[in-house]
C-alpha positions as CSV (number, residue, x, y, z in Angstrom):
1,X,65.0,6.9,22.7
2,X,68.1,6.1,24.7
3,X,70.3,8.3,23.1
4,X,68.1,11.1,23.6
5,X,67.5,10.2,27.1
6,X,71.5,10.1,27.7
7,X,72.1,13.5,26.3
8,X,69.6,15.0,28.3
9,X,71.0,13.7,31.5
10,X,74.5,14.9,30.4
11,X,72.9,18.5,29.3
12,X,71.7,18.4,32.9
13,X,75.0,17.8,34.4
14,X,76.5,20.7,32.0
15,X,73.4,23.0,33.5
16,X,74.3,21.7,37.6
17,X,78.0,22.4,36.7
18,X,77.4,25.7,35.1
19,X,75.3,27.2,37.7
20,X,77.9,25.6,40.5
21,X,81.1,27.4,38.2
22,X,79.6,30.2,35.7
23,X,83.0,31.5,35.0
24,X,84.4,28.1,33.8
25,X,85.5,28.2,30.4
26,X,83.0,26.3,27.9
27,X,85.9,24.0,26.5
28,X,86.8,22.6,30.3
29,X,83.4,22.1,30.9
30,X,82.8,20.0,27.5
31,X,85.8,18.1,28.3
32,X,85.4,17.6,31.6
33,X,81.7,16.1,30.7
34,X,82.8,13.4,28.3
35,X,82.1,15.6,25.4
36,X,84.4,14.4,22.2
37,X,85.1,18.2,21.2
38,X,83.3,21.9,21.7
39,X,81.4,21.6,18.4
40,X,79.7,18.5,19.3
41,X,79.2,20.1,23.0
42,X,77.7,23.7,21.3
43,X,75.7,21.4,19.5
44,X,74.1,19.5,22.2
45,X,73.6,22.6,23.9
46,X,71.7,24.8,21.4
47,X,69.8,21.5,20.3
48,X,68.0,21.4,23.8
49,X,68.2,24.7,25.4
50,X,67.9,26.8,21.9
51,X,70.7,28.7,23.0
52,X,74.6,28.5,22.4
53,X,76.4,28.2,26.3
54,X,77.5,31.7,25.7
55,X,74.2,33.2,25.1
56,X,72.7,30.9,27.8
57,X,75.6,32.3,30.2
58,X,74.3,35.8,29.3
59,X,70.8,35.2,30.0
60,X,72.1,34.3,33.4
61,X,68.6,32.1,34.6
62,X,67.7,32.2,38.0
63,X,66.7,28.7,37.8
64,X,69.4,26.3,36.0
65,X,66.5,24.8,34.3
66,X,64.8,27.5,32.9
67,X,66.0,30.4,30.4
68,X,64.8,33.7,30.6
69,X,62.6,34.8,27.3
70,X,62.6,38.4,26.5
71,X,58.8,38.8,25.0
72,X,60.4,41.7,23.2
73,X,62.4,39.3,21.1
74,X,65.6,41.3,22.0
């Protein structure tokens, strides 16, 4: 669907601007991406990577396009 298609492309501008500027606080980057608040942003977020940005910013990925799964489930 479009709108599926349109948030993917913004989650992969958040992932790009995250990996560019880990440090940035998560309500600058929502903003700064068109998002209408932080919930709506935390929600996009956890819907595709399964993951809220703080936990994704922990699991610190190599690769902006991949997360890291512990096997362990810890």
């Amino acid at each position: 669907a479009p709108k599926t298609y349109s948030r993917l492309l913004r989650f992969q501008a958040v992932l790009r601007r995250l990996a560019a500027e880990p440090a940035l606080p998560v309500a600058e980057l929502a903003h700064d991406l068109g998002y209408s608040d932080q919930a709506h942003f935390q929600r996009d977020f956890r819907d595709f990577s399964g993951l809220t940005p703080q936990a994704w910013k922990r699991a610190a990925p190599e690769h902006t396009h991949h997360v890291r799964v512990d096997p362990g489930g810890g």
